[in-house]
C-alpha positions in Angstrom: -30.5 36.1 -0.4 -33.4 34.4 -1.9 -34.1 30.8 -1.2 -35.1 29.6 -4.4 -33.1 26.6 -5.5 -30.5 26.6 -8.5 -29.0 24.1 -8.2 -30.8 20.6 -6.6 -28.6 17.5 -6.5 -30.2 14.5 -4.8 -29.3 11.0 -4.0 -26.6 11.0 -6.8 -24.0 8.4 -7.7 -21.3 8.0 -10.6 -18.9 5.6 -11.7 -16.3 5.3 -14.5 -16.7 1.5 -14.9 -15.2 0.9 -11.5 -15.3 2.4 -7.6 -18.2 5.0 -6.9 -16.6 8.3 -8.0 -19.7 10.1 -6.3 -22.1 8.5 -4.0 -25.2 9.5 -2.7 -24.3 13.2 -3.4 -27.4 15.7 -2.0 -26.5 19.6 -2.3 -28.8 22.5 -2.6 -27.1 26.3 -4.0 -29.8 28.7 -4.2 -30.1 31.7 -6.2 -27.4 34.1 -6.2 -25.5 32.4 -4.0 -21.7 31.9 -4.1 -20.0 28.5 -3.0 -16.8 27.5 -3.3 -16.0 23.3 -4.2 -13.0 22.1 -2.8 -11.8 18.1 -2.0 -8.6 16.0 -2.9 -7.3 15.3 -5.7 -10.3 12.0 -7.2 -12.7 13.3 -4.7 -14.6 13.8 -7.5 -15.0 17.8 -7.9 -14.7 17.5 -11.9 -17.2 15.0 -12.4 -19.7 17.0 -10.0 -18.7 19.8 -12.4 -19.4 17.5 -15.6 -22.9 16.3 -13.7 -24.0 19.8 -13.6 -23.1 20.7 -16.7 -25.0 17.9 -18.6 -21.5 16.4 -20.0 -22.3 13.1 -17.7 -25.3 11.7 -16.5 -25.8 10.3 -12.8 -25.7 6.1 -13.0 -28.4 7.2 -9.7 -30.2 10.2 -8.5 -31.9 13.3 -10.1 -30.1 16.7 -10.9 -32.0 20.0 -11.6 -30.6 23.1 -13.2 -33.3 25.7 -12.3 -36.0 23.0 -12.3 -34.6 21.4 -15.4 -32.4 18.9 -16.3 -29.2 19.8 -17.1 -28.8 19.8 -21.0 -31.9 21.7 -21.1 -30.6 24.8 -18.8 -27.3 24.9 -21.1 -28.5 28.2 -22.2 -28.5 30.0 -18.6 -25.4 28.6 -17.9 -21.7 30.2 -18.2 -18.4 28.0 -17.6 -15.2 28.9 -17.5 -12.6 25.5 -18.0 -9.2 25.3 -16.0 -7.2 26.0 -18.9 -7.8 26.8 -22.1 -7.1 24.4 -25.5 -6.3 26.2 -28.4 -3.8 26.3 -31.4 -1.6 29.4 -30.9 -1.2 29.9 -34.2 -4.5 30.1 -35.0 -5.7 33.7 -35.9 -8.4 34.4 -33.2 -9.2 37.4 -32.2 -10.2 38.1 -28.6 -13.8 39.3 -29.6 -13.7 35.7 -31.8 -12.9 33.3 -28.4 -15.7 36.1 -26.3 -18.3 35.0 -29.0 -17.9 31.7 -28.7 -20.4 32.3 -25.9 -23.1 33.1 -27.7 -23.3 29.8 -29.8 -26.6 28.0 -29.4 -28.9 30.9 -28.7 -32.1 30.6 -30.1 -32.8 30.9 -33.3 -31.2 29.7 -36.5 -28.6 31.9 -36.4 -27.3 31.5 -33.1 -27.2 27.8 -34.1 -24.6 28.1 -37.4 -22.7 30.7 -35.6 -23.8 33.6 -37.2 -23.4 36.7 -34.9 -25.6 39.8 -34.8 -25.1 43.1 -34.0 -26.9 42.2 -30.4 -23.7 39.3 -29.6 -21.4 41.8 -30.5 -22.5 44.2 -28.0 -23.1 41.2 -25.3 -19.5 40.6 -26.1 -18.4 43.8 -25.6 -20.2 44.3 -22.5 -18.5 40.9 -21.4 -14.9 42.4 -21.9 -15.5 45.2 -20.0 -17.0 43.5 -17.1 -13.2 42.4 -17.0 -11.7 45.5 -18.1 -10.1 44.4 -21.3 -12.3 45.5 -24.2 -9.7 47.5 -25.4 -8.2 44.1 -26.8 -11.1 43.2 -28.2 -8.9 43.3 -31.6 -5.8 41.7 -30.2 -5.1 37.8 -30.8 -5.8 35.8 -28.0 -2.5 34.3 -28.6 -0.7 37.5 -28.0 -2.0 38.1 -24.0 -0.6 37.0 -21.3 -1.8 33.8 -19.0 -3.7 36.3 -16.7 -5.5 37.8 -19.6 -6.4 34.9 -21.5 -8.3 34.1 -17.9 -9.8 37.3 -18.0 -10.8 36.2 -21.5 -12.4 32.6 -20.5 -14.3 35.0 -17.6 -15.5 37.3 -20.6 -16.7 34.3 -22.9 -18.5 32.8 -20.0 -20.1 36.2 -19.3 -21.0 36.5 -22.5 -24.2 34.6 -23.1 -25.4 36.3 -20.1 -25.8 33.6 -17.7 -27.9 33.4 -14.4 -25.5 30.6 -13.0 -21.5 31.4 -13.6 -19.4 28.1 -13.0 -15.3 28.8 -13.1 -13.3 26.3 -12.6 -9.8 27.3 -10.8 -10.1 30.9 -12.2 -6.9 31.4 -10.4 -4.7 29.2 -12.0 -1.3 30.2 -13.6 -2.2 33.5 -12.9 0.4 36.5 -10.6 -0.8 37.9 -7.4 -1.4 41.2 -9.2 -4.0 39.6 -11.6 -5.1 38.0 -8.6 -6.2 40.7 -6.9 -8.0 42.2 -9.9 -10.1 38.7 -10.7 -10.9 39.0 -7.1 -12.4 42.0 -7.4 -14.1 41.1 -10.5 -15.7 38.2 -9.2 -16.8 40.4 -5.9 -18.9 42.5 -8.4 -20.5 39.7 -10.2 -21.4 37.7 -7.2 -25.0 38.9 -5.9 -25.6 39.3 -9.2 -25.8 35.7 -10.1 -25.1 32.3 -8.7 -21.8 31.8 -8.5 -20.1 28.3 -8.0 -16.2 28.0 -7.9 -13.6 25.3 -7.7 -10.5 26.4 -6.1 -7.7 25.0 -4.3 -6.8 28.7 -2.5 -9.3 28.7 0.7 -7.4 32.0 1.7 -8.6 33.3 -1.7 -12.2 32.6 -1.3 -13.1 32.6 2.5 -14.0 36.7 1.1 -15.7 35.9 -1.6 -17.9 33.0 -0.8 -20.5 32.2 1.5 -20.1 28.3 2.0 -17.5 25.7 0.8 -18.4 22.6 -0.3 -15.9 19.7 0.4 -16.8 17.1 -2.4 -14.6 13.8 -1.7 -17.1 11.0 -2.8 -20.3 12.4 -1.0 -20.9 16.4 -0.4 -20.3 18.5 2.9 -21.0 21.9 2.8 -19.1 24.4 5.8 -19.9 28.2 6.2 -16.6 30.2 5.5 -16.9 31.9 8.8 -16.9 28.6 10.4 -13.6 27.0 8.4 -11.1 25.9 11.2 -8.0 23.7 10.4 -9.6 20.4 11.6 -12.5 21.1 9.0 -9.8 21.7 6.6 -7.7 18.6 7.2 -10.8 16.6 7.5 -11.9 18.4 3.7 -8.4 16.7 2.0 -7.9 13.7 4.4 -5.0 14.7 6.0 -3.0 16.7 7.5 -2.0 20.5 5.6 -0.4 23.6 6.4 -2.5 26.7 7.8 -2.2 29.9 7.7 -5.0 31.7 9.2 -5.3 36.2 8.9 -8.6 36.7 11.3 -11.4 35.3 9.7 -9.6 34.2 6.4 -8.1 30.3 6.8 -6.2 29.0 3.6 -3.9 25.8 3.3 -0.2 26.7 1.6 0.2 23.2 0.5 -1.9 21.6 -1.9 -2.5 19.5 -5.3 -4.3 19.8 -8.3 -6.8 17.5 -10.1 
């Protein structure tokens, strides 16, 4: 792994009009990289999330996105939200909701919307990075949870991103679409930073390098050195283990 720095967060503090929410925050990710954030429910793991992705701006401190701020590394940026919002009887296509992330590209077109023969095959390149370009067709409506995930995964992928930021990827879905997101996501990482929020430390201890506890400030563990005190410590109290050799993962937990 290179050590060039993706992600640089120094000195940072937030605070919705009350009680710091983040404060005095400092966390490096370099590039290709894949870290895992975890914390208790108002630790402040969203708005770290919202930080990076130029949706807030720190009250303190300095973030850089590949050297720039934010807003102005949109474009190298994928996301993928906890759960998607959308109008199921709305008549979008899965290749329409994949598309979506290729909005703002340069140029004029990429501004109104206006997709090329070049997003279509970024699009389609996107579905089959998660197997499912064969529903390219189908309305998005008409998969299943686990799909529609698969989906989300695609439009992140789809405007070809050097940092991929999912946000509990896992949620809602079986242990059989489990398994297949995890190997998914073992392909992509190496081949881009990769920066996930997830409750399921069992999950991720094989498919991350480091977790990163955020509850009001940042505190970043090796997987390979996750033990059941650093875990309790991570959510502020006490939770149930279970630990499978080098894998440690908590069977009771909450949800922002």
């Amino acid at each position: 792994m290179t050590q060039k720095a993706v992600i640089e967060v120094r000195n940072v503090s937030f605070a919705f009009q009350g009680p710091p929410v983040l404060e005095n925050v400092d966390l490096t990710i370099h590039d290709r990289e894949s870290v895992c954030i975890v914390g208790p429910n108002g630790g402040g793991k969203t708005t770290l999330l919202r930080l990076l992705l130029g949706q807030l701006r720190p009250a303190s401190g300095d973030i850089r996105i590949f050297g720039k701020s934010p807003q102005a590394a949109r474009l190298q940026i994928g996301y993928m939200p906890q759960r998607a919002e959308y109008d199921p009887m709305f008549p979008v296509t899965v290749m329409d909701v994949v598309l979506m992330g290729r909005l703002g590209q340069p140029g004029f077109l990429g501004r109104i919307g206006w997709y090329g023969s070049a997003d279509r095959r970024a699009a389609l390149e996107a579905l089959a990075q998660v197997h499912l370009e064969k529903e390219a067709r189908r309305p998005f409506a008409a998969l299943s949870g686990g799909q529609r995930q698969r989906v989300l995964i695609a439009r992140a992928l789809c405007s070809q991103p050097e940092l991929l930021i999912l946000d509990e990827p896992m949620a809602n879905v079986d242990s059989l679409v489990e398994r297949r997101l995890f190997d998914e996501l073992r392909q992509l990482a190496g081949r881009m930073t990769l920066v996930l929020v997830s409750h399921d430390l069992g999950f991720v201890t094989n498919l991350v390098e480091r977790v990163i506890c955020i509850n009001r400030q940042a505190v970043s563990h090796p997987t390979s050195q996750l033990t059941a005190e650093i875990i309790r410590d991570m959510y502020g109290g006490d939770v149930s283990v279970v630990r499978h050799g080098d894998v440690v993962c908590h069977k009771e937990h909450t949800h922002d």
